[in-house]
MMTF fields as JSON, N, C-alpha, C and O atoms, coordinates in Angstrom:
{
  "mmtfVersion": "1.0.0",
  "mmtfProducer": "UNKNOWN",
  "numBonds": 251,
  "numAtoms": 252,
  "numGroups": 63,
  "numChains": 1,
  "numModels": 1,
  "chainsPerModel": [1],
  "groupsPerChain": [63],
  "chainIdList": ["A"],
  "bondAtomList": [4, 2, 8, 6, 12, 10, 16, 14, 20, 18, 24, 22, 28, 26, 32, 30, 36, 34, 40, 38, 44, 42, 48, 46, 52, 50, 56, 54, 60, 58, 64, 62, 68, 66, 72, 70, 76, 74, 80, 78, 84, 82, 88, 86, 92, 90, 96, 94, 100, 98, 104, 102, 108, 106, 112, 110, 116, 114, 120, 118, 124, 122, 128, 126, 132, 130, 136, 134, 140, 138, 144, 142, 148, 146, 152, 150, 156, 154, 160, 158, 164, 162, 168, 166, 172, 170, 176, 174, 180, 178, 184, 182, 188, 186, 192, 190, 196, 194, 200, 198, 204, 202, 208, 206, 212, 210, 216, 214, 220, 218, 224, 222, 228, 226, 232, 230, 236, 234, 240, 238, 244, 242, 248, 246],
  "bondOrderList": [1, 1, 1, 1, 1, 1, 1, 1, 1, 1, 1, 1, 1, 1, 1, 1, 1, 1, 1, 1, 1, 1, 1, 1, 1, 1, 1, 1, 1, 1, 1, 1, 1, 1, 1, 1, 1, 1, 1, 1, 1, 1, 1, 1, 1, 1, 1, 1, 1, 1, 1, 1, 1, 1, 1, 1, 1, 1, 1, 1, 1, 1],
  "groupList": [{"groupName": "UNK", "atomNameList": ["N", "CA", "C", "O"], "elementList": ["N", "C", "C", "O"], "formalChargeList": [0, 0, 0, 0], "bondAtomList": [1, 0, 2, 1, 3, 2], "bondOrderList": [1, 1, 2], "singleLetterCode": "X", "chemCompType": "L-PEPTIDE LINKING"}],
  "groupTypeList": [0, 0, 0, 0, 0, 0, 0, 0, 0, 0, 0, 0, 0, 0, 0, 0, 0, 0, 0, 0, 0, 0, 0, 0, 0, 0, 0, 0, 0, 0, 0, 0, 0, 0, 0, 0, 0, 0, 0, 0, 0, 0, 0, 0, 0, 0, 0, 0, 0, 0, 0, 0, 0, 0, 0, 0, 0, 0, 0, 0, 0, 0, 0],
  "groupIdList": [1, 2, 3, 4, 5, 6, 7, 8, 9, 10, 11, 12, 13, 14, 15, 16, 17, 18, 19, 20, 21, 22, 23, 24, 25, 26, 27, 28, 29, 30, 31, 32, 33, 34, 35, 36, 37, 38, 39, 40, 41, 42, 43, 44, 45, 46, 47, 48, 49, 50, 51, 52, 53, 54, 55, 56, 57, 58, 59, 60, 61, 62, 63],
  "secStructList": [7, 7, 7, 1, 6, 6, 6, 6, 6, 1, 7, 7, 6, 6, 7, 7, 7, 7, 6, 6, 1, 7, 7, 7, 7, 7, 2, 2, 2, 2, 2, 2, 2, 2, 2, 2, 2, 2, 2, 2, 2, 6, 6, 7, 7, 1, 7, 1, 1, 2, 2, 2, 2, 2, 2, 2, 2, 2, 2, 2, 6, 6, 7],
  "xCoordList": [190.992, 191.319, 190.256, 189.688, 190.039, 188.986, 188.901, 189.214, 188.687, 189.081, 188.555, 188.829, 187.792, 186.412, 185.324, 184.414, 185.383, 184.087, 182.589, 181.497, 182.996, 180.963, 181.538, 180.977, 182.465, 182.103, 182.077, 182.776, 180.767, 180.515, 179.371, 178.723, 178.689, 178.202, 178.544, 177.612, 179.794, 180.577, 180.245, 179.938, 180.401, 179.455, 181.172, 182.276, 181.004, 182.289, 182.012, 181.008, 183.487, 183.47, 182.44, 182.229, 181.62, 181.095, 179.222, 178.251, 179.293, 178.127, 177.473, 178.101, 175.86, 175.26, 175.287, 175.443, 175.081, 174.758, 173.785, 173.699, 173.315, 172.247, 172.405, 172.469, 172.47, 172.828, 171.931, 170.898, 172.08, 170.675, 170.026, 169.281, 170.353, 170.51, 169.225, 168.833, 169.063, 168.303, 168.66, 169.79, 167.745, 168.341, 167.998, 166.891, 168.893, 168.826, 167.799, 167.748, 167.294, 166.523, 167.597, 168.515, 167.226, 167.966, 167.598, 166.967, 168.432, 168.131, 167.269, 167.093, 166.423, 165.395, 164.118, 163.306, 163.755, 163.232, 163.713, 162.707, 164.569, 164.676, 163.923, 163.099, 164.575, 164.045, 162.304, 161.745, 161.917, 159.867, 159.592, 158.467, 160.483, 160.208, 160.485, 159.94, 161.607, 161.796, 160.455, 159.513, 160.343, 158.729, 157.728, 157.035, 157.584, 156.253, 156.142, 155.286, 157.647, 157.88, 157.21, 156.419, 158.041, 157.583, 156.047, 155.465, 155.58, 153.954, 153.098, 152.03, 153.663, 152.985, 152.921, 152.031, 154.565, 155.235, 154.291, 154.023, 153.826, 153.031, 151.669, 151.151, 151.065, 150.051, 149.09, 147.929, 149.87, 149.404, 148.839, 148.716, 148.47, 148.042, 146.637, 145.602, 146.93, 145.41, 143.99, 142.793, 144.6, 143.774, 143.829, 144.716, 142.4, 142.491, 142.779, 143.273, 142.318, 141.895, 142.179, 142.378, 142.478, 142.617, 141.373, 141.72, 140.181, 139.099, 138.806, 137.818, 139.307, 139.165, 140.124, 139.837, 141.158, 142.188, 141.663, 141.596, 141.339, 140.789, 139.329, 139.087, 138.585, 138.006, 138.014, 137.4, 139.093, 139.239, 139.922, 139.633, 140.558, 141.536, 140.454, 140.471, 139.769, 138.311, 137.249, 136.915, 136.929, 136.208, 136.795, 136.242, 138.206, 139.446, 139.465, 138.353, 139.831, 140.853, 139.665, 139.933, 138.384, 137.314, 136.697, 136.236, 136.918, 135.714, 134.506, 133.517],
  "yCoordList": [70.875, 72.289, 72.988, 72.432, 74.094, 74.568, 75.93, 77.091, 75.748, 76.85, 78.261, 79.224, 78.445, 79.31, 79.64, 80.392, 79.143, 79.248, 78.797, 79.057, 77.947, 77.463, 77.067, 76.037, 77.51, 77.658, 75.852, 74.88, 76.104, 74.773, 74.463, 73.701, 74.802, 74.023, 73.12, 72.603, 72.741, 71.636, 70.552, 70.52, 69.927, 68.517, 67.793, 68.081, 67.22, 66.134, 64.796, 64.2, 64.607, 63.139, 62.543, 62.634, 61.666, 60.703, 61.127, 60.375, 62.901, 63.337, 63.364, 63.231, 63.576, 63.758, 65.378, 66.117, 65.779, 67.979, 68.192, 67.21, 68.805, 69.17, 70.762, 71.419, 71.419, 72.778, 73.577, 73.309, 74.7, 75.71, 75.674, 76.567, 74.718, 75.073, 73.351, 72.749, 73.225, 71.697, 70.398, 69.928, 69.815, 68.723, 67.401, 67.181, 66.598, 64.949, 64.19, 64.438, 63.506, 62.57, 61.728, 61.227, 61.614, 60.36, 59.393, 59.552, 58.086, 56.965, 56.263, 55.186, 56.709, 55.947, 56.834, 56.013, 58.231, 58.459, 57.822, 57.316, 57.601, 57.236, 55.52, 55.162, 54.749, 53.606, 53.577, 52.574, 54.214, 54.485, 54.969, 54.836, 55.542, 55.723, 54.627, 54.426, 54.133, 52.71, 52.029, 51.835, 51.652, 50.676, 51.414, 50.715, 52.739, 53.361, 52.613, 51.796, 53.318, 52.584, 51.39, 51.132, 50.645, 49.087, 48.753, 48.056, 49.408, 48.905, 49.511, 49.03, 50.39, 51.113, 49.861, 49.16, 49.872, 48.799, 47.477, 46.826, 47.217, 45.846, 45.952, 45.129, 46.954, 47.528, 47.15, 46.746, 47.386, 46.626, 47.832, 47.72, 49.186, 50.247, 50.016, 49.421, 50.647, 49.707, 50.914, 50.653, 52.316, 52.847, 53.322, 53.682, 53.049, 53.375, 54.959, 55.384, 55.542, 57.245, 57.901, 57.119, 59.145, 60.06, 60.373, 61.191, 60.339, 60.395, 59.094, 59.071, 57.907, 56.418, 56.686, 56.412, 57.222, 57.426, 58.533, 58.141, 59.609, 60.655, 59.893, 59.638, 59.682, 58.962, 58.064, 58.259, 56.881, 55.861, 57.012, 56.625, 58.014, 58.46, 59.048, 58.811, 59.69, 60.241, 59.508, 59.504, 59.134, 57.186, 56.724, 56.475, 56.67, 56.007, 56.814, 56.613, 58.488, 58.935, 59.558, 60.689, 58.9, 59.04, 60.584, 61.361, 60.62, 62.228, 61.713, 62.442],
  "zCoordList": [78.128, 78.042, 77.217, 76.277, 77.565, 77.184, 75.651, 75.917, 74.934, 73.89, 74.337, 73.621, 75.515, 75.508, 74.628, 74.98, 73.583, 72.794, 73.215, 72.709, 74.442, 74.925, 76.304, 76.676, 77.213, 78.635, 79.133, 78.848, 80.082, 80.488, 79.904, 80.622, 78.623, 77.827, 76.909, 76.294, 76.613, 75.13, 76.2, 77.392, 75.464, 75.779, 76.437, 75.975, 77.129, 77.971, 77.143, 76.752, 77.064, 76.715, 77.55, 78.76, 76.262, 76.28, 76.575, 76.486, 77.012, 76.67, 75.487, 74.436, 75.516, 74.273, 74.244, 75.216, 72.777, 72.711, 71.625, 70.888, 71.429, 70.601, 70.495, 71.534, 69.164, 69.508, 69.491, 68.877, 70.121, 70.469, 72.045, 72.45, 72.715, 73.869, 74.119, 75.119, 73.064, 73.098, 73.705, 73.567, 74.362, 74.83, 74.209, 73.716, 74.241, 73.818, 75.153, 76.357, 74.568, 75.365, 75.841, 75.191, 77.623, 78.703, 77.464, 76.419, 78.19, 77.996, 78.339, 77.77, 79.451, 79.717, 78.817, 78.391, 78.441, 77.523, 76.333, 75.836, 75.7, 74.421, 74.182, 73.34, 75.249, 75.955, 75.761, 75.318, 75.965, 75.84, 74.667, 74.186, 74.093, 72.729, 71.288, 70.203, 72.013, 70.985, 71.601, 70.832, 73.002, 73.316, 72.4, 71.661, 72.372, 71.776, 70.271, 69.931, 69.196, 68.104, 67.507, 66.599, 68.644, 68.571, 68.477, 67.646, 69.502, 70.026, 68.532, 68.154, 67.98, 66.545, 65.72, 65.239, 65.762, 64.641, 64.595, 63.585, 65.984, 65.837, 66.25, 67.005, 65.77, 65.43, 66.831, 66.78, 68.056, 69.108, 70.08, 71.3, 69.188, 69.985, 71.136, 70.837, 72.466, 73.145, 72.474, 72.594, 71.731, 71.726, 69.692, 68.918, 69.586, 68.092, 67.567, 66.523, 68.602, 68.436, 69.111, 70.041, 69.616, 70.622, 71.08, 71.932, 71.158, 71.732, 72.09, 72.824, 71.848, 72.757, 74.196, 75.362, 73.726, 74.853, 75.818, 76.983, 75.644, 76.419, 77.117, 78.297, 76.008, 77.019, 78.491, 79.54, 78.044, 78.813, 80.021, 81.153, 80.027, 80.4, 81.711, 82.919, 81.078, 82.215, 82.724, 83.909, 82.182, 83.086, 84.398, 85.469, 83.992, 85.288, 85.619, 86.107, 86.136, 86.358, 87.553, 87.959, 88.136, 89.13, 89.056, 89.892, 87.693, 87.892, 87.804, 87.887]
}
């Protein structure tokens, strides 16, 4: 039942809400972000720098 205070924005059982009109990351984003975490965590980054990465990024990417 609905109080009318937020319509069909209140979050349904078992939804995630974030207020301001913000959204929660899926689970499969959150999912790549614990991998990202991790790959920090074990210092297993393939790129040291953001100009190693941009680089590699334009090399491959056949320009």
């Amino acid at each position: 039942m609905s109080d009318g205070k937020c319509g069909s924005d209140c979050p349904q059982p078992g939804q995630e809400y974030a207020p301001a009109g913000l959204k929660v990351p899926n689970r499969k984003t959150r999912e790549a972000m614990a991998e990202a975490e991790e790959i920090i965590r074990q210092d297993q980054a393939r790129f040291s720098d953001a100009e190693s990465l941009i680089g590699d990024l334009e090399e491959n990417s056949g320009k």
